[in-house]
C-alpha positions, 0 to 999 in steps of 0.5 A: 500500500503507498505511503503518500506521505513519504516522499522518494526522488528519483533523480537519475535515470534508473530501470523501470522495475525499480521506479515501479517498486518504489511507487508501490509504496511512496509518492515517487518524483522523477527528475532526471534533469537538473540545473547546477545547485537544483537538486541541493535546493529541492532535496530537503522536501523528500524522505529518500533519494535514489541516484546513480552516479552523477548526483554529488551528494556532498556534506553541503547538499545533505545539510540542507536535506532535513528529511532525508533519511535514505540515500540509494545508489543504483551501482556499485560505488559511493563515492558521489555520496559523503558517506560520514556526513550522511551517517552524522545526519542519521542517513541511511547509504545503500548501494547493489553491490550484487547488481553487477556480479554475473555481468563481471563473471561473464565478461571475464569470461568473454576475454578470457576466451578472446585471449585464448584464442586471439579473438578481437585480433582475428577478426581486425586482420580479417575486416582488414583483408587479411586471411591470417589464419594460422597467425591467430592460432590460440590456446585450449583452456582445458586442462590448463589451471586458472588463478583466481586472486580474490575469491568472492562472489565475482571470483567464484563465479568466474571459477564456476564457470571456468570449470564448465571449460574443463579447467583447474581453479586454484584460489587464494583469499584469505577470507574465505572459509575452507569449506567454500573451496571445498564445495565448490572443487576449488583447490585453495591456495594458502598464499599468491605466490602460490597461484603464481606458482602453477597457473596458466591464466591468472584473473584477479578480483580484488578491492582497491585498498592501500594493501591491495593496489599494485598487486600484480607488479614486477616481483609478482609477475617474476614468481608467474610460470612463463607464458603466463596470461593475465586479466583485470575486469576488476580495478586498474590500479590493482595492476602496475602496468609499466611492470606488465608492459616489460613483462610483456616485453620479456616473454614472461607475460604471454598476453593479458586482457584488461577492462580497466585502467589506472586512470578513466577513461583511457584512450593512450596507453603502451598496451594498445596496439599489441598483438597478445593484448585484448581491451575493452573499455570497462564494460564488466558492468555494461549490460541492460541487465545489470542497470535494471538490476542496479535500479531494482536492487537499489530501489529495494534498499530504500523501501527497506530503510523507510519501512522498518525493514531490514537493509542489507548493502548499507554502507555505513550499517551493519548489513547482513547477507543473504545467507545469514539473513534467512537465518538471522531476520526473524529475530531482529524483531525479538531483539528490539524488544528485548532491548526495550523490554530490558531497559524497562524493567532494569531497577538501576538509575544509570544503563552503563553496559548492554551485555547481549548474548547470543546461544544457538545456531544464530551465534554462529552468523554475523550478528552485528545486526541483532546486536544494533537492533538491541540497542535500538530497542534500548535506546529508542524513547531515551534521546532527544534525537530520533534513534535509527540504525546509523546513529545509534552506535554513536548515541550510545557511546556518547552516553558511555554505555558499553555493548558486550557481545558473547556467542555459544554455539549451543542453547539449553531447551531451545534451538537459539536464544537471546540473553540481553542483560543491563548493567547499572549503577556501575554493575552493582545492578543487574536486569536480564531478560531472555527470549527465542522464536518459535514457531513456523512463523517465527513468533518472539517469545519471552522466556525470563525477566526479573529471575523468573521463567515465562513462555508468552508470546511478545505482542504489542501491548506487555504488562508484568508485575512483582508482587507477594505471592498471595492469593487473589492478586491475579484476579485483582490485575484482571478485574481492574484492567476490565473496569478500564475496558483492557483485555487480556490476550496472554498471561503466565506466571513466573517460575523458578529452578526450583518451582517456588519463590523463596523470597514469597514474590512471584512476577506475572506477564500479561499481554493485552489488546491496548496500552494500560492506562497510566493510572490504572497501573499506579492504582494497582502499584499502590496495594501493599502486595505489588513490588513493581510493574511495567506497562511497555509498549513496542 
């Protein structure tokens, strides 16, 4: 259903199934025409914006942007967007780093047959009258090794696709898991000099770092068997290419096959012109494909970040892949709760530390996530700015609280669970309560809170109390919320190890249909036999 009241700018040209989605939820303005200093100056009328990457979001055109809460880029990239400035503002930045991947993949592929075969250059001889038939003569690519230098999602395609030739992959990036390669029949290398060492073709597919550029120079290429033929469809600066061109000179280097370039665009370069050197100008992500897919992907993340959701390419919060989102994304609702929940019902006057733990399967993933949902649900109601997922780190460090995080692989009567503790008054007090989902739809539990064992389900509306374990105090609660027209969806009364309560209290939670009011709760707090109690609302 649209939102009319949330506004999206589309000021760049995107696919179509991307606007489409978009306008199934917002007022959706696009403009892809703008005047110097125009879309500065009408930015500040719109919740979020979607861009490519001629738009200058710098930190002067975010200044005047006060709505603005989410930012998508429809490509790879950011660098367009002043992402500290945006994260200050409590902005949202999402790309579709995953809009391009196949499309890489594919053109590596393309050169890597094209220099296997001299492709381009056969066909210049041939328009050029030239039957140069065995001049052209190529190499098979079965049985011959490829090296994949960067191992990630590009890379794996490549090797993916690289096997279907009848070649042997061998890989190195240090950060993958070993079962990766094993799954996939990749052989892992345990350093570059060891892709160096045996393969006959080497694709590399790094990030451009301090660490990682000038990967490939002179001392690399001198460590390559000789004949080696070498491709970048990923950065130019990743290749030293005064080094490649003496490689090349030398014999060392049989070929190489290039999509990008130090500098962009590149018309004048030592290596045009060669016989064994193939060039496209970076069309790795240059499909119709990828840009609908850049626009849908990015379009996604922006109906994500106004709508509660969860947005997985953030890039400047925690994002989850897709793997561990499946596992992980029904209980980024439990976590907010129970950081809410937790606050709540801490006694201390101060919250110095959130120690959250994470017992199951889940502690096994990237937890990041769960853990800034926990802090939203803590800090939410409790400054004076509105709390989000980017700023909520930096509110809570500005207030000295400390996050603790711990994991353990297995969870005592439950397939997972999540254990969030408050520490006060400089940890003489702590509050901790427990929850799980459950379920096929994956409903949030609330297992413990002041010490005592439940089993409800968390729904919208909470009411719990402490007080003396006596008779009657249950249909006190309930005949006062029904004089107040509340009705009661759940309650259960707390247990503990042993079954009893030594210290004669015992603790109720109830759910109900609305909020108690405030001066029913204070009606029922000043009997003599209530300890404590929290409405909360999520």
């Amino acid at each position: 259903m649209t939102n009319p009241e949330i506004k999206v700018l589309v000021a760049e040209k995107i696919g179509d199934s991307g606007v489409d989605l978009l306008k199934q939820h917002f007022d959706v303005t696009v403009k892809t025409d703008w005047a110097d200093g125009e879309l500065a100056a009408e930015l500040g009328g719109y919740d979020g914006v979607l861009i490519r990457s001629a738009s200058k979001l710098t930190a002067d055109v975010l200044e005047g942007a006060t709505n603005l809460k989410a930012i998508g880029r429809a490509g790879v990239g950011v660098d367009n967007v002043d992402v500290p400035a945006a994260t200050k503002r409590g902005i949202v930045v999402a790309n579709a780093p995953q809009s391009n991947v196949v499309t890489a993949a594919e053109h590596t592929l393309a050169l890597l047959l094209a220099l296997a075969r001299n492709v381009p250059q056969a066909h210049a001889a041939l328009v050029a009258g030239r039957w140069d038939r065995s001049k052209y003569s190529g190499v098979e690519l079965m049985d011959k090794t490829l090296g994949v230098l960067g191992f990630g999602r590009i890379g794996q395609l490549v090797a993916e696709r690289a096997q279907g030739f009848g070649m042997k992959v061998v890989a190195y990036d240090p950060y993958v898991a070993a079962d990766r390669y094993r799954e996939m029949g990749v052989e892992k290398a345990e350093t570059s000099d060891d892709v160096y060492a045996v393969a006959d073709f080497i694709t590399i597919h790094l990030p451009k770092t301090p660490e990682t550029e000038g990967w490939l120079n002179a001392e690399a290429f001198a460590k390559c068997k000789d004949g080696v033929r070498i491709l970048n469809v990923a950065r130019g600066p990743l290749i030293v290419e005064e080094d490649l061109v003496a490689a090349l000179d030398s014999g060392k280097v049989a070929g190489a096959a290039l999509d990008v370039f130090r500098t962009e665009p590149m018309t004048e370069s030592p290596l045009f012109g060669r016989e064994n050197v193939v060039v496209t100008p970076h069309l790795g992500a240059s499909t119709a494909e990828a840009t609908d897919r850049a626009g849908f992907q990015a379009a996604e993340q922006v109906v994500a970040a106004l709508t509660g959701g969860a947005v997985t390419t953030a890039v400047n919060v925690p994002a989850v892949g897709a793997e561990d989102l499946e596992v992980l994304g029904p209980f980024l609702p439990l976590c907010r709760k129970l950081g809410k929940l937790a606050v709540s019902v801490a006694d201390g006057g101060s919250v110095d530390r959130l120690e959250i733990e994470f017992l199951g399967r889940i502690a096994e993933r990237d937890t990041r996530p769960l853990v800034l949902n926990v802090l939203l649900g803590a800090l939410s109601g409790h400054t004076e700015e509105d709390v989000n997922e980017v700023n909520a780190p930096e509110l809570a460090k500005e207030r000295g609280i400390e996050i603790q995080e711990s994991k353990r692989g297995s969870a005592r009567d439950f397939t997972d669970l999540v254990r969030v503790t408050v520490v006060s008054d400089s940890g003489r007090q702590r509050s901790r309560v427990v929850g799980t989902t459950l379920g096929r739809r994956n409903r949030p539990h609330l297992l413990e809170v002041w010490g005592e064992r439940f089993n409800v389900q968390l729904e919208d509306h909470l009411l719990l109390f402490r007080y003396q374990d006596v008779p009657g105090m249950i249909g006190r609660v309930g005949t006062a919320l029904g004089t107040a027209d509340v009705n009661i969806g759940q309650a259960a009364v707390g247990r503990t190890e042993s079954g009893d309560h030594p210290d004669g209290m015992a603790a109720i939670v109830m759910t109900t249909d609305r909020a108690t009011p405030a001066d029913v709760l204070q009606q029922l707090l000043a009997g003599p036999e209530f300890a404590t109690g929290r409405s909360i609302t999520f």
